[in-house]
Every structure is written in structure tokens, then in C-alpha cells.
C-alpha positions in Angstrom: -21.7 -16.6 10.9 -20.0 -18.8 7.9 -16.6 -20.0 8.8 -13.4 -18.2 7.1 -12.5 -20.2 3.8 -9.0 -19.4 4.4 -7.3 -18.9 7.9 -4.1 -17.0 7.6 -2.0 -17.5 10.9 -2.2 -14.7 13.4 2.0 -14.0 12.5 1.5 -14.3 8.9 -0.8 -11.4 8.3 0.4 -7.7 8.4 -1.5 -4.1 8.8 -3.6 -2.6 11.0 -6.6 -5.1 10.6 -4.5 -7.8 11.0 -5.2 -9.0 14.7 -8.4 -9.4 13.6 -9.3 -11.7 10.3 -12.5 -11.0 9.5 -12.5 -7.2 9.3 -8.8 -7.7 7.6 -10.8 -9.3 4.8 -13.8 -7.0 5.1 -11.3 -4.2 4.1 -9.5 -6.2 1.1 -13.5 -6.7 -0.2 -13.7 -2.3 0.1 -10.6 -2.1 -1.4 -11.2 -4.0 -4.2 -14.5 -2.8 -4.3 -12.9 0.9 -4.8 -10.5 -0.1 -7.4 -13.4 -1.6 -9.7 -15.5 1.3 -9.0 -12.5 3.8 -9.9 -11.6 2.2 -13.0 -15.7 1.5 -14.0 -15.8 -2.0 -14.0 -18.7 -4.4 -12.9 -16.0 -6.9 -11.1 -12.7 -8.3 -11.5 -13.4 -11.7 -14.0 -11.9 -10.8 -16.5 -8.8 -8.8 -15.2 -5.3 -10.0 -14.6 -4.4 -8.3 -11.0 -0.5 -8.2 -10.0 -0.7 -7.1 -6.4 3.0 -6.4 -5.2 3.3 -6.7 -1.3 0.0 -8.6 -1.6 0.0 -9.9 2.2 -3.1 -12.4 2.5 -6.1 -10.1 2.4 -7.1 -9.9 -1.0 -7.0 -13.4 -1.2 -9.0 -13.9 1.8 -11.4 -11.1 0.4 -11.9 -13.1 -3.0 -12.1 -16.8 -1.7 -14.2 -15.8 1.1 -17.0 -13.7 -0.6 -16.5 -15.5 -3.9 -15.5 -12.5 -5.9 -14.8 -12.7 -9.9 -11.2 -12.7 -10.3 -9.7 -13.2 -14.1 -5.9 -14.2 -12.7 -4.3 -13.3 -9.5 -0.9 -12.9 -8.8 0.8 -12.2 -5.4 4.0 -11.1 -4.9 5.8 -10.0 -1.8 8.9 -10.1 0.8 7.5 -12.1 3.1 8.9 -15.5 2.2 6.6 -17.7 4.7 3.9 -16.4 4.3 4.1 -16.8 0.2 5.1 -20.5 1.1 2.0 -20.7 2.9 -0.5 -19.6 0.1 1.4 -21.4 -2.1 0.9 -24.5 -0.1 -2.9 -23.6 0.8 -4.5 -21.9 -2.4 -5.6 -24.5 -4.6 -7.5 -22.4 -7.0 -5.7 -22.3 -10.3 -6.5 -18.4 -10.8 -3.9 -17.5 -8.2 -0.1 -17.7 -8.2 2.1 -16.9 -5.5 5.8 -15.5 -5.8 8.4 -14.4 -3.0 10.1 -11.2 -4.0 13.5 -11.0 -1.7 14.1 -7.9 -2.5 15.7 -5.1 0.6 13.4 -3.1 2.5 14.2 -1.6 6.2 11.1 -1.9 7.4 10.3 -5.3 6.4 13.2 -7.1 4.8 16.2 -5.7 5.8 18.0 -8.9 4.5 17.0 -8.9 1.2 18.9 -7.4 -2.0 18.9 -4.6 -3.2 15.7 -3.0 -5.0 17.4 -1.6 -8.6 15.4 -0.5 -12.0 17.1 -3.8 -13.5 15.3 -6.1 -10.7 12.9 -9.1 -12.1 10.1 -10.3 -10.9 10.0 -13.8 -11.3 7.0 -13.9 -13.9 8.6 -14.2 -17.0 7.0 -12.2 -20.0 3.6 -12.1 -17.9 1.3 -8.4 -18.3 -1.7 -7.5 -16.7 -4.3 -5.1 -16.7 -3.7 -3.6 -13.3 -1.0 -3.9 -11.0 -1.7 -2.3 -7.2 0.5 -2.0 -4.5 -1.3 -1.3 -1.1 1.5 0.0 1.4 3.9 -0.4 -0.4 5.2 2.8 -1.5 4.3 3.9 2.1 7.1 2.4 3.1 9.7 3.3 0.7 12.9 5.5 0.2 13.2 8.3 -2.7 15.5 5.8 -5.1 13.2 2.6 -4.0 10.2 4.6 -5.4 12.0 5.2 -8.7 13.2 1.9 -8.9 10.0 0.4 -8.2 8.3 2.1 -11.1 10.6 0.8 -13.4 10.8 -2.5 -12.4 6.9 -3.1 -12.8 6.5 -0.9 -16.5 7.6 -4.4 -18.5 4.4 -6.0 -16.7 2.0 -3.6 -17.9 -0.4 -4.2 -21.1 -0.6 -0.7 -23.0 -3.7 0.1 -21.7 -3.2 -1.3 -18.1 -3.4 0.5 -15.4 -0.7 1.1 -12.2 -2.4 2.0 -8.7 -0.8 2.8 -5.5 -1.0 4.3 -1.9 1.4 6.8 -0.6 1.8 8.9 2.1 1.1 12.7 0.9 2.1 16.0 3.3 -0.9 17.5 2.7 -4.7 18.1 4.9 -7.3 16.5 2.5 -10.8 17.9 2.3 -12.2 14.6 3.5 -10.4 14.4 6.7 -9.1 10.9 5.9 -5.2 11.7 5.6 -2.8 10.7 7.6 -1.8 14.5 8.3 -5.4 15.0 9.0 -5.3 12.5 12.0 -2.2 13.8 13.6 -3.5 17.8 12.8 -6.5 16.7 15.1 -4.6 15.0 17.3 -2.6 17.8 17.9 -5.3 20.5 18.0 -6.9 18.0 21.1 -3.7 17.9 23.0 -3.1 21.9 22.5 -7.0 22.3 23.8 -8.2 19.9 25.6 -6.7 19.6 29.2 -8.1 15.8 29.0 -6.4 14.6 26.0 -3.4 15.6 27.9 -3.9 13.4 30.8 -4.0 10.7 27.7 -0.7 8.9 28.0 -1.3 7.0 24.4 -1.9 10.7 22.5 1.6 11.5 25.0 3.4 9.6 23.9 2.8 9.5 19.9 3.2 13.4 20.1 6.6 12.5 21.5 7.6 10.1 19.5 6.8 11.7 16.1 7.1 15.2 17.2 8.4 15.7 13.7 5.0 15.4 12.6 3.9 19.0 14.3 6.2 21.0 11.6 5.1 18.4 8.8 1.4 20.2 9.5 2.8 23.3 10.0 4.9 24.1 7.4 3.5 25.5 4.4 5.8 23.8 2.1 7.0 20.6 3.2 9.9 18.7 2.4 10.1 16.3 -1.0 11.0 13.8 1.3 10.5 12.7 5.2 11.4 9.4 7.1 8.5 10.3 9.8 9.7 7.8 12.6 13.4 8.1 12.4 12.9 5.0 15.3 11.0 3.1 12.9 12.7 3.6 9.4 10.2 3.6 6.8 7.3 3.4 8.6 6.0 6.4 7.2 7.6 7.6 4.2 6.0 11.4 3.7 6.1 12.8 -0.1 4.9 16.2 -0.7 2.7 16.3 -3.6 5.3 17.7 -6.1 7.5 15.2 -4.9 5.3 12.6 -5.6 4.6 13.6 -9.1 8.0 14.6 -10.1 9.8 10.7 -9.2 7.3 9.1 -12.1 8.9 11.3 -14.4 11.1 9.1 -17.0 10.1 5.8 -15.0 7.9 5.1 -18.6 5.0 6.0 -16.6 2.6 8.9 -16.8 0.7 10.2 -13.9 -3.4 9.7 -14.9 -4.3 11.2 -11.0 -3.5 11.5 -7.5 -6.4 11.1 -5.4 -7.8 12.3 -2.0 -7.6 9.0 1.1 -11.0 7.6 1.1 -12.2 4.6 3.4 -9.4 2.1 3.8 -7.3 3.8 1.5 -4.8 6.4 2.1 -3.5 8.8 -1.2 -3.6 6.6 -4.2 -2.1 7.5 -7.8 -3.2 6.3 -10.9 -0.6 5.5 -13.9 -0.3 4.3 -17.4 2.4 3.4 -19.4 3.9 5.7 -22.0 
């Protein structure tokens, strides 16, 4: 088994793959794997990628497996951990860039996130920016403003992806509704998964989650975990759709979760 090319400190990496590195960077490789296959290309050499919250995994994903990258930038809240990459990325296709900018679950310190924000990139575009848990994580007016911000860094026929949180069963089963509709149907049927103190105590704790599934038309807008703001921001579809309106975006598709991905939408500028 080769070594890592990059080892990312335990503390600096974030997500649910991050206690363990290796299948942390196994997802960044499907991930990036399923944006090239979505928007029909071989690989990414000759694309410019801005990848807001970027954590560590894509870079791990590309230096490890020596995947084509055109330019890479990485841009995100967690100050040490850009100071880290910056330090320990050599490779002149990547660029690093600490974005201190408010967030209650993960910067609560930070300013506040407004359309008139700036990334510090200067006149920079690319073809594609992603944000992977991002929007997951964000407020109604943060969603808005978040779209804005990014439309000067588009080229005109670049694309915008990212994940969200949709209030809706998916075909595939892969939602996060889907889990907790399953989870739910087990505790409601089986008498052992309620001698399951884990499956307990989530029911508990996000009990709001039981009238998400349930209701036939959710709300635009729920903070899931109201213990853990903004751990799970919930948009109904419509919701979701309607905040890109007049952000200088149009909406190209909102897709179905697939493996290691939850809902994703698809932009481009107008």
C-alpha cells in the first residue's frame, strides 16, 4: 500500500470521512470523478476549479492519484488549515486562500457573508466553481449572498455546482430524508431497533425530522438541529430554485444524491 503524498492532520480535516484519510481521499477521487462525468469531460487538465470550502480532500484526491488538474484554487474558513496547504503544497497549479467570512456552524467569528463580499482572487474566472457542503450549511440570505458573491468569478460558459440539502424522498434512496424515513420506519417496526440507543437518541434529538417526511409540503426553509445551528440546512425544492432567481444565475438542473454526493444543482451565468 503506497504511502499518502499528503498527510493532512487528524484536526485539520472535516466531514464524515475525515477520521479516516485514505477513504476521505477515495471520496474526493468519486467526487471529482462525478463532476467530470456530469459535465462530459475526459479529466480535469485543462480546467480552472474554484472549490469554496475546499477542506483538504480534493487536494489529497489529485496529488495522491496524480489526477490532471488545469489550476486549482482553494478557498475556505478554516484559517489553519489554508495556512497549512499553503505551507505544504508545492505544486504551482494550486493556490490556497482563507475566506473569514461568518458562518454559525463553522466560523462564528468571522464577518459577515454580503453580495458585496470579495474573494481575494482579484479579476480571476474559471470554468467551474463547486462548493461541497457548503450550502448545506447555510441560512436563506447566506445562500443568496453566496450566489452573488461567486457570479464575477465565472467565465460565460462556466459552470456553478453545489450540494444542498433538499426535503424531498429521492428515487435512489440516497437523500438525507431517505435515511431518516428508514430510520424511522425501523424504530416504528422493529421492536430491536428500539432497544438501539444510537437510533434513540437521533430520533430524539431531531425529532423535527419526523414531520419534515411527513409533511406533504415542507417548509422553504428548516434549521434541522436547532442544537446544532446549521448543521443541516433543509430547502424544499421550490425553495431552492426560487433563491437563484436574480443572483445572475440560472438554474441548468437539480439532481437526485448519488454516491458521495447529496442533491447538487447545476448553474450558469446569465
Amino acid at each position: 500500500m503506497k504511502d499518502i503524498v499528503l498527510k493532512v492532520p487528524r484536526h485539520l480535516r472535516r466531514g464524515h470521512r475525515a477520521n479516516d484519510e485514505r477513504v476521505s481521499i477515495e471520496s474526493g477521487v468519486k467526487l471529482i470523478a462525478h463532476m467530470c462525468k456530469y459535465f462530459g469531460l475526459a479529466d480535469l487538465g485543462a480546467i480552472k476549479l474554484l472549490d469554496i470550502g475546499c477542506g483538504c480532500k480534493f487536494t489529497q484526491a489529485i496529488l495522491d492519484n496524480d489526477l490532471p488538474i488545469g489550476e486549482y484554487v482553494g478557498v475556505d474558513v478554516y484559517a489553519e488549515m489554508i495556512a497549512f496547504l499553503q505551507s505544504n503544497v508545492k505544486d504551482t497549479r494550486f493556490s490556497f486562500y482563507h475566506m473569514n467570512t461568518h458562518n454559525e456552524m463553522y466560523n462564528q467569528d468571522g464577518e459577515p457573508l454580503t453580495a458585496n463580499t470579495k474573494l481575494p482572487l482579484g479579476n480571476k474566472q474559471f470554468d467551474v466553481i463547486c462548493l461541497y457542503s457548503v450550502f448545506t450549511h447555510l441560512a436563506p440570505p447566506d445562500y443568496v449572498a453566496m450566489l452573488k458573491l461567486l457570479r464575477p468569478y465565472i467565465k460565460p460558459d462556466g459552470r456553478l455546482l453545489y450540494t444542498a440539502f433538499i426535503n424531498e424522498k429521492t428515487s435512489g434512496g440516497l437523500g438525507y430524508i431517505d435515511f431518516y424515513a428508514r430510520s424511522f420506519e425501523a424504530f416504528e417496526n422493529d421492536a430491536s431497533a428500539k432497544q438501539t440507543q444510537h437510533l434513540v437518541e437521533v430520533l430524539k434529538k431531531e425529532g423535527a425530522l419526523a414531520k419534515a417526511i411527513e409533511n406533504p409540503a415542507p417548509p422553504d426553509f428548516k434549521d434541522m438541529v436547532p442544537t446544532q445551528p446549521l448543521k443541516v440546512a433543509m430547502y424544499s425544492r421550490k425553495h431552492a430554485l426560487e433563491l437563484v432567481e436574480r443572483t445572475g444565475w440560472e438554474v441548468e438542473s437539480l439532481n437526485e444524491p448519488a454516491e458521495e454526493i447529496q442533491h447538487y444543482m447545476v448553474c450558469k451565468p446569465v
